[in-house]
C-alpha positions in Angstrom: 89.5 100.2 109.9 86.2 101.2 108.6 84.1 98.7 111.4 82.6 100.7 114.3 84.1 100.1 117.4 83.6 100.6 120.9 86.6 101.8 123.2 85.7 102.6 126.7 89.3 102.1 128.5 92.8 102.8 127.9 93.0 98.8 127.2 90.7 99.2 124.5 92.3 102.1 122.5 95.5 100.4 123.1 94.3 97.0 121.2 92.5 99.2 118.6 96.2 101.1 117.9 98.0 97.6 117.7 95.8 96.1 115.2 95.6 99.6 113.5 99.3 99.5 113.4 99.4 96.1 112.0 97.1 96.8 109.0 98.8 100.1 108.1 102.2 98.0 108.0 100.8 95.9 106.3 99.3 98.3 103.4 102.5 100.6 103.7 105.5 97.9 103.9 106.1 97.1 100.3 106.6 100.6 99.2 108.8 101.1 102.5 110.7 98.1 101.4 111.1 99.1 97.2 112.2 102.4 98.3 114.9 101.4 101.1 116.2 98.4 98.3 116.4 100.2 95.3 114.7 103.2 95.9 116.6 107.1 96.1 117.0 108.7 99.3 114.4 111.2 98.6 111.9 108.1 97.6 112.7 106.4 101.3 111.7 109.3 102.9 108.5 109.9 100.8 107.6 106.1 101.2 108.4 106.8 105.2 106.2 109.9 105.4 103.7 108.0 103.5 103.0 105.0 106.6 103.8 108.2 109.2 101.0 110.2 107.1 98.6 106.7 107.5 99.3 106.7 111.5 98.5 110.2 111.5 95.5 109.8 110.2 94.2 106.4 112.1 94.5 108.7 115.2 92.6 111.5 114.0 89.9 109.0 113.0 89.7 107.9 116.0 90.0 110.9 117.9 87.2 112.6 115.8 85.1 109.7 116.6 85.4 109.8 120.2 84.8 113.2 120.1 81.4 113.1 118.0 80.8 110.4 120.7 81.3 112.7 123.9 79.2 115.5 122.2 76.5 113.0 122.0 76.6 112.7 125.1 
């Protein structure tokens, strides 16, 4: 996610968040899946507010940058 990007519609962000989504699963999913197979209960929810921590910040990356864009303006 570290290409510059252009998103001028609601269309846009929403492709932007789906292939966002896709690479953080992607990146995230093993420890997700160690955790829930053999992990503790207090491991699942670390490995769960691990990918939730990752979404989190994807947004604000992206909201930062359309802000730094508006003040451009």
């Amino acid at each position: 996610m570290d290409d510059a990007l252009t998103i001028d519609s609601r269309g846009d962000f929403g492709l932007w968040a789906i292939e966002a989504a896709k690479q953080i699963v992607g990146e995230q999913r093993f420890e997700l899946a160690k955790a829930a197979r053999d992990g503790t209960e207090g491991e699942l929810r670390d490995a769960g507010s691990g990918l939730g921590q990752a979404i989190t910040n994807a947004l604000l990356e992206v909201y930062d940058g359309l802000l730094d864009g508006a003040q451009d303006e």
